[in-house]
N, C-alpha and C positions, 0 to 999 in steps of 0.2 A: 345628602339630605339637606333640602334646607332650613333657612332659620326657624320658620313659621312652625314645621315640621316639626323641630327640633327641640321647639319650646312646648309644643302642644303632647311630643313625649314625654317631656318631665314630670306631670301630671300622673299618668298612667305610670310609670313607674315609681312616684312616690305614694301613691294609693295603693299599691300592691304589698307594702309591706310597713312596720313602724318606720322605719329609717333604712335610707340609703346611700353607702356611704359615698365620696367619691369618686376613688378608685372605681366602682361599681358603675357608675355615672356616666365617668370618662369611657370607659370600656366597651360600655351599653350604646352610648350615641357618638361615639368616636370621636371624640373633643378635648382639645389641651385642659390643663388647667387652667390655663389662663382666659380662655374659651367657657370652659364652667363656671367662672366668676362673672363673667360677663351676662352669661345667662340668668344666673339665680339672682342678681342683681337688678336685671331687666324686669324680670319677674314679678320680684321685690317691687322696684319703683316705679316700673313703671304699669307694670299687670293687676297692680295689689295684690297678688299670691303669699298668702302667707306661707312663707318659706322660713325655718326655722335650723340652724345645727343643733344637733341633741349631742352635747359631749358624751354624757353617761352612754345613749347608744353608740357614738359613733360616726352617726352618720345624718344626711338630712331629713327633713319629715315635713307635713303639712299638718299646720297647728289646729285645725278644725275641719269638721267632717268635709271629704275632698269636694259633695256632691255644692257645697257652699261657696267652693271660691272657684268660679267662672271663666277662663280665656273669652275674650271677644271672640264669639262664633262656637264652636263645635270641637267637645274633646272626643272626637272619633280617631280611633286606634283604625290599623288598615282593617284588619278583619271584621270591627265593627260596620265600617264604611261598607264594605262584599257585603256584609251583610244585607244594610239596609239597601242596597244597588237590588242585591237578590230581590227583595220583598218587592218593591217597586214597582220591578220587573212582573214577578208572577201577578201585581195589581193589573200591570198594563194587559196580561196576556189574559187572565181571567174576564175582565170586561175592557176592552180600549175604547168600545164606542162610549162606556158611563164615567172612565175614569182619565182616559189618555189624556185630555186640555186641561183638568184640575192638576195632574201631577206633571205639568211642563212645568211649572215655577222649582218644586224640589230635584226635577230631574237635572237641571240646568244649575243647580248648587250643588247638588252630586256631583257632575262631573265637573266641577270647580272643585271639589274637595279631592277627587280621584285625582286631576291633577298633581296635587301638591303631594300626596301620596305614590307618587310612579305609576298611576296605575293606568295610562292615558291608552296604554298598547291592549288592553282586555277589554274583549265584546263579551260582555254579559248577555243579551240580546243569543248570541250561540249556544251558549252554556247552560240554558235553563229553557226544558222543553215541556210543555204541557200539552196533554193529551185529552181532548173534549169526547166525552162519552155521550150520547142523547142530549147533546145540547141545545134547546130550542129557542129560537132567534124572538126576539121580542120589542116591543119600541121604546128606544133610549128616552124619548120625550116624556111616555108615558113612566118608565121607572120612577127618571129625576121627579115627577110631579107626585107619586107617592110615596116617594124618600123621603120630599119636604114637608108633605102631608103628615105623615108620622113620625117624623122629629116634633114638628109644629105642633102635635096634639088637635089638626084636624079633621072631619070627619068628609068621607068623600062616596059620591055616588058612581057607580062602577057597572059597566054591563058586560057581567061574565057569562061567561058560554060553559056548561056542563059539558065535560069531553063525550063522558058515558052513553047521553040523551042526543045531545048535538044543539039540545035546546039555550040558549043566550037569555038572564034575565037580569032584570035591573034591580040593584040592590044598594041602601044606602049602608054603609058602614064607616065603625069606629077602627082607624088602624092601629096595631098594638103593636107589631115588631113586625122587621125583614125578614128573610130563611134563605139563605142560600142552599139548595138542599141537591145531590147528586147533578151540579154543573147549569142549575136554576134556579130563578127568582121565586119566593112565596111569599105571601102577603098575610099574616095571622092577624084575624083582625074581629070586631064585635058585628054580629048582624044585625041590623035590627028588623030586617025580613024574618029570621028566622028565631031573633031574640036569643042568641046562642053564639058561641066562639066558634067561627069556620077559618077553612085556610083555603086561599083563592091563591091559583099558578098566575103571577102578573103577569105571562105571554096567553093566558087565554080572557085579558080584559080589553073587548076591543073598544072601548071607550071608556073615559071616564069624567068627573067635573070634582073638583074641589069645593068643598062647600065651608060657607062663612057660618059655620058653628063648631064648637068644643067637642071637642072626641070624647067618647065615653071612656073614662078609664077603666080598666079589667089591671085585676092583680099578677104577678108573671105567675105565683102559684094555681091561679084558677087555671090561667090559660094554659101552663104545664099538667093539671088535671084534667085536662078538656081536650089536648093536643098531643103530650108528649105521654099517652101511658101507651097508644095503638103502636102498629108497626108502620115505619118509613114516615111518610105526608099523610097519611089518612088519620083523622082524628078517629072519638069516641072509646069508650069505654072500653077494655076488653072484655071479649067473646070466649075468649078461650087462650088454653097454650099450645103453642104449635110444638111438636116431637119430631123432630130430625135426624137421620145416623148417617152420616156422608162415612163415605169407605177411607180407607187406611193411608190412600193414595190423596185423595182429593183435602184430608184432615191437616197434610202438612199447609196448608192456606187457609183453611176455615179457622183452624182451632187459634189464629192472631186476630181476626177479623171480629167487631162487635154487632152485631146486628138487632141487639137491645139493651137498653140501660138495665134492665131486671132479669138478665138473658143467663142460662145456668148451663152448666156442660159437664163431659165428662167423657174419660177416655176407657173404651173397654178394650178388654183383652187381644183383640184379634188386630189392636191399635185401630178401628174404628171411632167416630166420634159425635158424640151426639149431644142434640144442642139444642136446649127448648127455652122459650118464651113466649111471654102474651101479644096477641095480636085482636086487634077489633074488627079492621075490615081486612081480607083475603086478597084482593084486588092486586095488589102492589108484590105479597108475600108470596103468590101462586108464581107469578113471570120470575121472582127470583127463586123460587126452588125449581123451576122447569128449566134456568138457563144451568144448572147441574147435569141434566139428563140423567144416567145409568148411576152418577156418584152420590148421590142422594136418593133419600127413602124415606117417606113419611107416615112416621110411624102413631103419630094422631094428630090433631083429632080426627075423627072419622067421615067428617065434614069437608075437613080440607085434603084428607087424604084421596077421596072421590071428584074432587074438584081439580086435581092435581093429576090426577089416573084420566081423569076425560080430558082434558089438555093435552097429555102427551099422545092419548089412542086418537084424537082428532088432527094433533100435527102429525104423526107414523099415517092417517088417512091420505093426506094431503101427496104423499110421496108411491100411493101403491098405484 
């Protein structure tokens, strides 16, 4: 272990308990005593660590709270270091075209930390695999310009394309927040087309312009009134509750899975399980109760449950 190492452990293990005594010290970072006096000395004079012996304990202690007294650079433990390497990692693999040249400066003090940590022989890079589901490609230039837009507090005109219609129209808006929402960008934001809180998918904005004025603020309560009561990405109010009973079989994965923040369940006898919640628009809630087939059963409303019955008698069409 080296010295760097070595001092940047005494930290963590004197933060871990009142006092710690020598013996403990020695044992823990493999060091004479005479090697321990050198350190806590170093520490001392030259780190400014307050470093104190507590006779009555025993043993050493840090005289004020640990998050106060500093090492030059970083009290990362190994496993904190994995850690943040991990995080990193799934940043670069979740977007590398938004994120990969911002996070070369930390990556390159990472593996400067991992070094001095042993840890120079582990590809992280192998070890952590992500899986993109419906991911839809989008343009990095445009992201970064409504990131900035919407930190900045300003307001940007945008020509989104309605997937539904196929129709593209031009709309000025106030951006309120990002959404990363099942492996995609969303844009929640104020219309003033429509005078109303909408959420626009940033891959289907095929142009846009940043505009030299103030975004309209919306409160995050209005915009969670407005956005977060429907199911999935579709705003407004809800219409109704959806009633679900997925079979016995299919329940051991459902019954972990959240599919609304207001969302109620319940397991019957035959270990069946059923699972209702509000939903405003259908759109979204139909493609995920059909990707079930025979394990689910929609047992209201009677709206969705016909809308649900025409889907699957139209795909079993598709196959006779």
């Amino acid at each position: 272990m080296s010295e760097v190492v070595r001092l940047y452990r005494y930290k963590s293990l004197l933060s871990a308990s009142r006092a710690v005594s020598a013996h403990s010290l020695m044992t823990t970072l493999e060091v004479s005593r005479a090697t321990l006096r050198r350190d806590i000395a170093k520490l001392r004079d030259q780190l400014h660590v307050p470093i104190e012996f507590n006779r009555e304990l025993g043993g050493y202690q840090l005289v004020q709270d640990p998050s106060a007294c500093e090492l030059p650079g970083l009290w990362f433990s190994q496993q904190e270091l994995l850690a943040l390497v991990t995080i990193q990692q799934l940043l670069e693999q979740l977007e590398p075209g938004l994120l990969g040249v911002k996070l070369k400066p930390l990556q390159a003090r990472l593996a400067q930390l991992m070094k001095q940590h042993g840890l120079t022989s582990q590809d992280i890079a192998k070890r952590i695999r992500i899986v993109h589901a419906g991911k839809r490609q989008g343009a990095t230039k445009s992201f970064e310009l409504i990131a900035a837009a919407t930190m900045a507090g300003q307001r940007l005109k945008i020509w989104h394309m309605n997937r539904q219609n196929g129709i593209t129209t031009e709309r000025e808006v106030s951006p309120q927040r990002l959404v990363h929402y099942r492996d995609n960008w969303y844009l929640d934001a104020w219309c003033h087309l429509r005078d109303d809180v909408r959420s626009f998918s940033i891959d289907a904005i095929s142009r846009l312009e940043v505009l030299d004025e103030e975004a309209k603020d919306i409160t995050a309560k209005a915009i969670d009134q407005a956005l977060g009561t429907g199911y999935g990405i579709f705003s407004g109010s809800p219409k109704g509750w959806a009633k679900l009973r997925f079979t016995p079989e299919r329940a051991r994965w459902v019954a972990g899975e959240c599919w609304h923040a207001q969302q109620e369940s319940a397991f019957e006898e035959d270990g069946s399980y059923v699972l209702s919640f509000p939903y405003a628009d259908d759109r979204e809630l139909v493609g995920d109760i059909m990707r079930f087939g025979a394990d689910v059963q929609v047992l209201g409303p009677a709206a969705l449950r016909t809308r649900v019955q025409k889907g699957l008698l139209a795909a079993v069409a598709g196959y006779l």
